[in-house]
C-alpha positions as CSV (number, residue, x, y, z in Angstrom):
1,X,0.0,0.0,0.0
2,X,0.9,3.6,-1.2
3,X,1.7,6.5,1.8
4,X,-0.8,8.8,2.0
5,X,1.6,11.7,0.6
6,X,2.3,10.0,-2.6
7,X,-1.8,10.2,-3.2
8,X,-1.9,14.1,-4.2
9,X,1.4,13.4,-6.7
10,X,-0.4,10.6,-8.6
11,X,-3.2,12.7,-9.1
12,X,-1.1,15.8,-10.2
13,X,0.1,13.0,-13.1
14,X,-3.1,11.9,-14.2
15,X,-4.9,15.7,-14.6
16,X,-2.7,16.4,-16.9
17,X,-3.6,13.5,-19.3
18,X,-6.9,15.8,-19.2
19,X,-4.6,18.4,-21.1
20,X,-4.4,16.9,-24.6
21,X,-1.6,18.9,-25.9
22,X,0.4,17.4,-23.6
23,X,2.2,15.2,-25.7
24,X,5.2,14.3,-23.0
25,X,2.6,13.1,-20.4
26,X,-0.1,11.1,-23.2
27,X,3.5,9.4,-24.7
28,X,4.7,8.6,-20.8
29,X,0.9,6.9,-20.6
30,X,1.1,5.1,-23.7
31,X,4.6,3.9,-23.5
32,X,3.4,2.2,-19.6
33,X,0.1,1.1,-20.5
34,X,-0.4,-0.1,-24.3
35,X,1.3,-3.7,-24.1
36,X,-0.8,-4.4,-20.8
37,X,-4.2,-3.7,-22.7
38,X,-2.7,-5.4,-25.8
39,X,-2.1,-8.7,-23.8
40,X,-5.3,-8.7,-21.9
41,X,-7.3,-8.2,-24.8
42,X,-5.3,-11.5,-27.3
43,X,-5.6,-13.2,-23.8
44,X,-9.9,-12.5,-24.1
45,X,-9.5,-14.2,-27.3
46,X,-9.4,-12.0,-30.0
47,X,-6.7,-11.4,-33.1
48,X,-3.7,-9.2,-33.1
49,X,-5.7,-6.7,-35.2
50,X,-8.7,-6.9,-32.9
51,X,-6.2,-6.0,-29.8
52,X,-4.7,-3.1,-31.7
53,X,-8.3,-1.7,-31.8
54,X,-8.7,-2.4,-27.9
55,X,-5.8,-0.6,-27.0
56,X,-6.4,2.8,-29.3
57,X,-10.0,2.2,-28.4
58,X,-9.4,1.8,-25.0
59,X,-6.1,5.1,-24.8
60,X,-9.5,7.4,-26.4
61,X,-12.0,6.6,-23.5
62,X,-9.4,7.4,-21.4
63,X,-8.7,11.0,-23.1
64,X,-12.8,11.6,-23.1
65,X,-13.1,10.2,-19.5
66,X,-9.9,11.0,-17.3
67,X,-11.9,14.1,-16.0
68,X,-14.6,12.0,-14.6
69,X,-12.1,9.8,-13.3
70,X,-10.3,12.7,-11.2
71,X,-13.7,14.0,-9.8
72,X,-15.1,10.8,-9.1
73,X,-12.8,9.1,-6.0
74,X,-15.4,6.3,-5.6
75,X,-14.3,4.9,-8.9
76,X,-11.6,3.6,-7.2
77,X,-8.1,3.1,-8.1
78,X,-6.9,4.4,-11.3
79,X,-5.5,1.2,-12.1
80,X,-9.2,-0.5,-11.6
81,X,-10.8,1.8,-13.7
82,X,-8.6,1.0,-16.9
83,X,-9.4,-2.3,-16.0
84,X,-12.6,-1.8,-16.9
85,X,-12.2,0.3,-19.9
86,X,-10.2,-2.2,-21.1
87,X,-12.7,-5.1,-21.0
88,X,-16.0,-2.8,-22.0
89,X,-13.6,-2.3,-25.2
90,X,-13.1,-5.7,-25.9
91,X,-16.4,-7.2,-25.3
92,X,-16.9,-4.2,-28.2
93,X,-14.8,-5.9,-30.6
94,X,-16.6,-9.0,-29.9
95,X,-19.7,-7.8,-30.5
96,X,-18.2,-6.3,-33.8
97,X,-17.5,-9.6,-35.0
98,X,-20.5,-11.0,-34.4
99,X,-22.3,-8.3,-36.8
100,X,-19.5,-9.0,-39.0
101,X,-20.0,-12.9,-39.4
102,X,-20.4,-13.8,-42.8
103,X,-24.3,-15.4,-44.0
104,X,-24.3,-19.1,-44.0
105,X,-21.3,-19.4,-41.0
106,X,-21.9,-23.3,-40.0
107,X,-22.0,-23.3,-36.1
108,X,-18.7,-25.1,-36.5
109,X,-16.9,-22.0,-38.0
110,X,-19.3,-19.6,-36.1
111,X,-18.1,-21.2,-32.5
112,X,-14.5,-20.5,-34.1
113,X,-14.8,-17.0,-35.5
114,X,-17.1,-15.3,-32.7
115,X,-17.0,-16.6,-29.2
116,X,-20.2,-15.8,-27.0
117,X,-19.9,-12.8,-24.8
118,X,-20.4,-14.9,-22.0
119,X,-17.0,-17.0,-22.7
120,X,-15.1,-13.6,-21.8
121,X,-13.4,-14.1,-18.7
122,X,-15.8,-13.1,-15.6
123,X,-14.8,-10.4,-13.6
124,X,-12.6,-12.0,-11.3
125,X,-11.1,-14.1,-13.9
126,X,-10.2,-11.1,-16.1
127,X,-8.7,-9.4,-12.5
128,X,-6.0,-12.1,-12.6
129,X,-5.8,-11.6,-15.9
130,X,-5.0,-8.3,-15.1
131,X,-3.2,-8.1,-12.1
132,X,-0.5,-11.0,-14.1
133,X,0.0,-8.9,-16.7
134,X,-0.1,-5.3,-15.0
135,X,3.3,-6.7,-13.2
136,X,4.9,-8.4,-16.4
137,X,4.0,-5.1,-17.8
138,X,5.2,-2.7,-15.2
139,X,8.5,-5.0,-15.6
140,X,8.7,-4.5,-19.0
141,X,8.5,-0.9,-19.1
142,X,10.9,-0.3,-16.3
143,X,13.8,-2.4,-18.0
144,X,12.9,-0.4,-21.4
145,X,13.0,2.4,-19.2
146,X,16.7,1.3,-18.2
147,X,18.0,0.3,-21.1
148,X,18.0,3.6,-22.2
149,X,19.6,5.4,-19.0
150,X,22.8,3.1,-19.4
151,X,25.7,2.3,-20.8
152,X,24.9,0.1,-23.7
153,X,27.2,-3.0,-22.7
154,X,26.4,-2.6,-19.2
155,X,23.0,-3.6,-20.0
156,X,24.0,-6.4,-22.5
157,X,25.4,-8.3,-19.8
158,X,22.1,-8.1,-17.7
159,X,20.3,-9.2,-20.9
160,X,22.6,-12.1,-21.6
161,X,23.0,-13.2,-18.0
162,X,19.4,-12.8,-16.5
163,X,16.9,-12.1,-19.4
164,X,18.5,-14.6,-22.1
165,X,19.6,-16.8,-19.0
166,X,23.3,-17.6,-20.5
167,X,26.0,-18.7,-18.1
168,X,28.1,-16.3,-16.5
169,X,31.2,-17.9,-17.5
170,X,29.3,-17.9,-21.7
171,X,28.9,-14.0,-20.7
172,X,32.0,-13.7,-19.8
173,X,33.8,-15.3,-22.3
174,X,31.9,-14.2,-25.4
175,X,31.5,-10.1,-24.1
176,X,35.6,-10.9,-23.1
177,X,35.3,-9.7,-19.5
178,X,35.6,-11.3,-16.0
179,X,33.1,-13.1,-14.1
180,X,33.1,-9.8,-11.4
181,X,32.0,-7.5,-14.3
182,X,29.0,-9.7,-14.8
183,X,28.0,-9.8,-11.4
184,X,28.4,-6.1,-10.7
185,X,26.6,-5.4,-14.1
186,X,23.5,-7.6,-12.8
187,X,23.2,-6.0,-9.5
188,X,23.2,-2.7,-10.8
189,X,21.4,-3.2,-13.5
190,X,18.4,-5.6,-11.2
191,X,18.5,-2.7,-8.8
192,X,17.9,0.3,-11.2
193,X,14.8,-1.7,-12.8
194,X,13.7,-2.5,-9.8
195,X,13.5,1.4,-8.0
196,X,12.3,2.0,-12.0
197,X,8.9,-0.7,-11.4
198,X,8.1,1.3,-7.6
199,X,8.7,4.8,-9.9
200,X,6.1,3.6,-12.2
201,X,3.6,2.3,-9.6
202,X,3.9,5.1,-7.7
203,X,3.1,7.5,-10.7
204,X,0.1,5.5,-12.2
205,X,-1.4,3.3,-10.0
């Protein structure tokens, strides 16, 4: 759980995603948020294309709504509330399809193409969902985050080593430095994405 004080800053953020022209904050947004909605909605079962509409489906109800979201405490937590957006836009798409089926679809190819609205996953279903990919996503954009505030072979080791899972002593050997460097290069790196994932929650959630 959040300290109280951090409350009023996380707000401050998220009013100014009611300012449109601000380009800085909407890319900081999109950048965090777009491969968490992406991967909940192919996980709801629909195509790649489908989850491209979800996500710039999903990014414009939050530019029409935000404002109702800041005024409005008892919608709860930010991160709730996108939760939602996020699966009213994809049941959407689903119901898309389904006007879209093609005359004469056998119930074969109709249970293949367009899957009942029921078969999304209930509400607690689709929180796991969420809350598994809200961390593998908040994970994500930290180490992008980090990748791009350090030295480039500094974070080759950590990508080798932990992400690719190599031996240290294959690190080592191919990158032509000792064992120490790989070790020092994964702490530093581990701790920088980790202060980087409590940075992001702090500022979104």
């Amino acid at each position: 759980m959040f300290a109280e004080n951090s409350i009023p800053t996380r707000y401050s953020l998220l009013s100014r995603l009611q300012n449109w022209d601000d380009q800085d904050s909407w890319k900081d947004f999109f950048d965090t948020y777009w491969r968490l909605i992406y991967a909940v909605a192919l996980k709801s079962g629909l195509t790649e294309a489908e989850a491209q509409d979800v996500v710039q489906e999903t990014i414009i109800s939050v530019a029409k709504d935000i404002h109702k979201f800041k005024r409005d405490r008892r919608l709860g937590s930010f991160k709730a509330w996108l939760r939602n957006l996020t699966r009213w836009r994809i049941k959407d798409q689903l119901k898309r399809r389904a006007r879209l089926k093609p005359a004469g679809t056998t119930a074969d190819e109709e249970s293949f193409v367009t899957p009942d609205l029921d078969d999304i996953p209930d509400p607690s279903d689709t929180e796991s969902i969420w809350e598994q990919e809200w961390k593998a996503n908040l994970l994500a954009a930290a180490m992008e985050r980090v990748k791009h505030r350090v030295k480039e072979e500094h974070y080759q080791i950590f990508e080798l080593y932990v992400v690719r899972q190599w031996p240290v002593i294959r690190v080592a050997q191919t990158l032509g430095i000792n064992l120490g460097q790989v070790y020092l290069a994964k702490h530093r790196i581990a701790a920088l994405i980790k202060k980087e994932v409590r940075a992001l929650e702090d500022r979104w959630t």
